[in-house]
Backbone as ProteinMPNN parsed JSONL, in Angstrom:
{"seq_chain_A": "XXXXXXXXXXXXXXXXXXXXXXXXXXXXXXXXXXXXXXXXXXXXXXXXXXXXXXXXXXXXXXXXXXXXXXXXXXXXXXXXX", "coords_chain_A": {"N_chain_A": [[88.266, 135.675, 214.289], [88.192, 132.774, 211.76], [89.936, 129.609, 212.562], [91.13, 128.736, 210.086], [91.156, 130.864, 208.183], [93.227, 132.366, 209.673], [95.18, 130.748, 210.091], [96.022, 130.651, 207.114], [96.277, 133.986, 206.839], [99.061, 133.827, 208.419], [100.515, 131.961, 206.817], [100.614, 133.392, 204.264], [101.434, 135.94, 205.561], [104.266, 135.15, 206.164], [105.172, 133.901, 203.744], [105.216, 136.137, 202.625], [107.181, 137.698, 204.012], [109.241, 135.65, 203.449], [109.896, 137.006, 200.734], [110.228, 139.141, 201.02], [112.678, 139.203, 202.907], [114.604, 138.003, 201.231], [115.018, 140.136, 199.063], [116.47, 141.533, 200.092], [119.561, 140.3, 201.048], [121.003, 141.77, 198.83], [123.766, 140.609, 196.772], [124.768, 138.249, 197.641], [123.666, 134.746, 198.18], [120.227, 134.221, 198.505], [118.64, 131.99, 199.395], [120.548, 131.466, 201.723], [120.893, 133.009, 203.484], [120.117, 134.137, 206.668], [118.461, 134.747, 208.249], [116.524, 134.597, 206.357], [116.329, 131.889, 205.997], [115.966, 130.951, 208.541], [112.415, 131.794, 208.52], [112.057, 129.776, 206.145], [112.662, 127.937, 207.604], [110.784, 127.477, 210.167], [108.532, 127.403, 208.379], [109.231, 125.01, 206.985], [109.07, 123.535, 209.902], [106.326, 123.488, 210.325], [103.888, 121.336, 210.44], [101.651, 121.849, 208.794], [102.095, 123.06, 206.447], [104.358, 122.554, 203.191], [107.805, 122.667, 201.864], [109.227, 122.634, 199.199], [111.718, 122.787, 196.836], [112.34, 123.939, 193.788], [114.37, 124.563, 191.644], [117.628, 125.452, 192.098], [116.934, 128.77, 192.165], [113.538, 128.51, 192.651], [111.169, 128.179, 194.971], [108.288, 126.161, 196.38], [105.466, 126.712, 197.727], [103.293, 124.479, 199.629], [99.785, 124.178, 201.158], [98.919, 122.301, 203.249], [96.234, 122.022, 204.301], [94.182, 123.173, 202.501], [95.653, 122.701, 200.139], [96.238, 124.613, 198.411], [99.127, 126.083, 196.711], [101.663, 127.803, 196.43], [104.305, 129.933, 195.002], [107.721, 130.987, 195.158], [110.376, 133.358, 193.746], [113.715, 133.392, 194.338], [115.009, 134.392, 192.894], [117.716, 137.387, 192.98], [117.892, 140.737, 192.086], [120.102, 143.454, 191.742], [119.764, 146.834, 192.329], [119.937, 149.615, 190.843], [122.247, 152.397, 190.53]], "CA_chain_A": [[88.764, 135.135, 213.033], [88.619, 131.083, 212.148], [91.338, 128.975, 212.753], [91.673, 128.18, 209.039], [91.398, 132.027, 207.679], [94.235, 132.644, 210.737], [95.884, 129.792, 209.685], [95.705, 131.565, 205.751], [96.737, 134.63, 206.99], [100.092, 133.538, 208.774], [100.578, 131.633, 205.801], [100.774, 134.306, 203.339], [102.558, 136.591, 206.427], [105.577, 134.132, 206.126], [105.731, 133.853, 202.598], [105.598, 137.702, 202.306], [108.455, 137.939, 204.908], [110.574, 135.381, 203.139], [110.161, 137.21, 199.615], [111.207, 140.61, 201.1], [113.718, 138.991, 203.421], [115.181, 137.644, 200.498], [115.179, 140.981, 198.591], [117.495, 142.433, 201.753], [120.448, 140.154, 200.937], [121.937, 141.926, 197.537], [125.34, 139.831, 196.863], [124.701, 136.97, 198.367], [122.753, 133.64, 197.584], [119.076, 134.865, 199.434], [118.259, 131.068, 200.608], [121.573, 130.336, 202.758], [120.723, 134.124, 204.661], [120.02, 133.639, 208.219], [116.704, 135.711, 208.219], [115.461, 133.766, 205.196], [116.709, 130.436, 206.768], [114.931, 130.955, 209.752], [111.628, 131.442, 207.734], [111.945, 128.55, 205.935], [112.689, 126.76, 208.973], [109.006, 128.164, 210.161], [107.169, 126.414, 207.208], [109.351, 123.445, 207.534], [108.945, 122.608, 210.91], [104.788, 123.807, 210.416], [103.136, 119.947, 209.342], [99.956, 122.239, 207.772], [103.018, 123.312, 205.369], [105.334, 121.845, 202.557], [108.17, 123.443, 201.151], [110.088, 122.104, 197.818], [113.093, 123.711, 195.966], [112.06, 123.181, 192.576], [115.586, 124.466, 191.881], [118.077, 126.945, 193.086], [115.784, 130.322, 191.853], [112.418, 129.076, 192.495], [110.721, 127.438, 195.867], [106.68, 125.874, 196.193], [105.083, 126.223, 199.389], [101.906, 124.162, 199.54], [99.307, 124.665, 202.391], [98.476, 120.951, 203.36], [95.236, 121.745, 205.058], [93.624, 123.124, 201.104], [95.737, 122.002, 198.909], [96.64, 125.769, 197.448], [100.608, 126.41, 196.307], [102.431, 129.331, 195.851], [105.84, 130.054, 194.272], [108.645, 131.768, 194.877], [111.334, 133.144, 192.837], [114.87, 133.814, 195.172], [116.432, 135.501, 191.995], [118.053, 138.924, 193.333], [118.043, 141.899, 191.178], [120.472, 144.324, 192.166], [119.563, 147.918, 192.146], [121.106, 150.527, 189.572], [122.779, 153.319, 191.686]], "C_chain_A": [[88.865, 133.617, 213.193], [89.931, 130.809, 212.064], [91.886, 128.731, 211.29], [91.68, 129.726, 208.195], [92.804, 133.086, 208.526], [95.364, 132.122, 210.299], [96.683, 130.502, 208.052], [96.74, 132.621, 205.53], [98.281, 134.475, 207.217], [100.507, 133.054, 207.823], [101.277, 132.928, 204.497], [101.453, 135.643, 204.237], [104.197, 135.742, 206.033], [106.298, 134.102, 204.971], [106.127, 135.226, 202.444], [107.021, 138.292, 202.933], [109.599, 137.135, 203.965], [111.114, 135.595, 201.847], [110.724, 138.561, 200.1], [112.253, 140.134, 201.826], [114.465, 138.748, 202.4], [115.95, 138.855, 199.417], [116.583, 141.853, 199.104], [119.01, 141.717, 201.399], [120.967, 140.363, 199.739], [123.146, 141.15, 197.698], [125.093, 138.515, 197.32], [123.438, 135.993, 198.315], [121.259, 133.593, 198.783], [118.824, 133.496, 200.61], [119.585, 130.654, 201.746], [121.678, 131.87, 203.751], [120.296, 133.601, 205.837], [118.564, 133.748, 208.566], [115.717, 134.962, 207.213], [115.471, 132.311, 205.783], [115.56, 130.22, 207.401], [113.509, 131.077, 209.498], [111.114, 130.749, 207.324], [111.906, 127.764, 206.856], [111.22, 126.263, 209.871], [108.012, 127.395, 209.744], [107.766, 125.094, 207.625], [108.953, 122.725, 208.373], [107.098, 122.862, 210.885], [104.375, 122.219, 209.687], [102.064, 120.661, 208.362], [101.271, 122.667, 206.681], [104.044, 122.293, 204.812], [106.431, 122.531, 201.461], [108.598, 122.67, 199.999], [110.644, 122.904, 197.339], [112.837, 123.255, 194.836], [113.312, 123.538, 191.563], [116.052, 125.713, 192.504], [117.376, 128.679, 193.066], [114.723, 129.843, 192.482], [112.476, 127.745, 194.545], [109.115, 127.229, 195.979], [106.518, 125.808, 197.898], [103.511, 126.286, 198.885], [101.05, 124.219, 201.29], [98.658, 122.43, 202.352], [96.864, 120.756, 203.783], [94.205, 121.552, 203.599], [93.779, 122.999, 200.077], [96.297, 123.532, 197.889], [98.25, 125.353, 197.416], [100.927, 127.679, 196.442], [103.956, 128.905, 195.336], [106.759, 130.938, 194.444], [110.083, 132.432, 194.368], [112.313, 133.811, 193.911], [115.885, 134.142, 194.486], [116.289, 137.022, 192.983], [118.547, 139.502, 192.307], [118.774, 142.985, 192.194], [120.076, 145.664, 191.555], [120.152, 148.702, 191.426], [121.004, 151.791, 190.752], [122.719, 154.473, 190.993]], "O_chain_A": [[89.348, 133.069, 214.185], [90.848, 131.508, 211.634], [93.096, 128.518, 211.213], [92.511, 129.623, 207.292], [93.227, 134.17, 208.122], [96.4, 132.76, 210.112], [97.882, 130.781, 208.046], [97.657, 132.609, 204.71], [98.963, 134.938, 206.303], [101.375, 133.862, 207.492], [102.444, 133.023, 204.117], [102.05, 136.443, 203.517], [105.101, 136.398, 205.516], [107.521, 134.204, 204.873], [107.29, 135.503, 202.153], [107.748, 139.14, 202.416], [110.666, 137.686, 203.693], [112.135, 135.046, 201.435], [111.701, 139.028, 199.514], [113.235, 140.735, 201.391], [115.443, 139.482, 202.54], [117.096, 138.703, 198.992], [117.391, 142.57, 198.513], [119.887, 142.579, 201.439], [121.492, 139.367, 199.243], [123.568, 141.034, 198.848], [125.912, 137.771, 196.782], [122.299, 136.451, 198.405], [121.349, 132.934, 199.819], [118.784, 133.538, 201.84], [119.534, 129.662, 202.472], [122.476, 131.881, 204.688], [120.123, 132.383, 205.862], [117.778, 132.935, 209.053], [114.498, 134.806, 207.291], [114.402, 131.728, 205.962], [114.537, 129.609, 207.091], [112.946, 130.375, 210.338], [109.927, 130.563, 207.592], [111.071, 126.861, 206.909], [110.777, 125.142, 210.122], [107.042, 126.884, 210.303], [107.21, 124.252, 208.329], [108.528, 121.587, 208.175], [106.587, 122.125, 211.729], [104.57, 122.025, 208.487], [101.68, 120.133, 207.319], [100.846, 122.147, 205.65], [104.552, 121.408, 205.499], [106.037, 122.894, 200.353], [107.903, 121.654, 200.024], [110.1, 124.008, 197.327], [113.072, 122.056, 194.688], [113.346, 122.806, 190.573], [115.463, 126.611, 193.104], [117.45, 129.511, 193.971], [114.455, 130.716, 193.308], [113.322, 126.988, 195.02], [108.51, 128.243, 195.631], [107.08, 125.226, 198.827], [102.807, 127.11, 198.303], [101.666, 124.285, 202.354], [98.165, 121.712, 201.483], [96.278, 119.679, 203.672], [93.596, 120.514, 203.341], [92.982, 123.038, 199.14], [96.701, 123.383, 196.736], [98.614, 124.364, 198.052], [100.075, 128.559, 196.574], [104.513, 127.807, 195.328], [106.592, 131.92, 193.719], [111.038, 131.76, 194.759], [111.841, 134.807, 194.46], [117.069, 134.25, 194.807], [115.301, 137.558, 193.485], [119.459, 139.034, 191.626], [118.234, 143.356, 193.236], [120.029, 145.721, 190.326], [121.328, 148.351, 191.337], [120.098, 152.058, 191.542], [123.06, 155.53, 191.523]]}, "name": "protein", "num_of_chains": 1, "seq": "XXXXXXXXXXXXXXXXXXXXXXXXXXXXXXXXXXXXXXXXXXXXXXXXXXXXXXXXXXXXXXXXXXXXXXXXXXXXXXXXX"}
């Protein structure tokens, strides 16, 4: 596999982790979790990545190498019992 379809992959691993990690903390505000933290922390400290809080619900993670985005929303929906 190339370094930039590897690169891709992990990429979209990370994000996928920090939209279900996020899912996992019902009650509680998803980005100040420990598990989601640490995630973010991931992309942050990655230079090929850029995160932004575009506000408290949503976050942009851009890939620096092509220039793609993504978006994610850190509203929690609690479950009906």
């Amino acid at each position: 596999m190339n370094d930039q379809r590897k690169s891709h992959l992990n990429f979209v691993l990370q994000a996928l982790f920090l939209l279900f990690g996020s899912l996992l903390v019902l009650g509680q505000s998803a980005i100040k979790h420990p598990l989601v933290q640490s995630e973010l922390n991931k992309i942050i400290n990655n230079p090929t990545k850029s995160l932004r809080y575009l506000d408290d619900q949503f976050i942009e993670i851009k890939n620096n190498i092509d220039g793609s985005t993504q978006t994610f929303s850190l509203q929690i929906n609690e479950l009906d019992s």
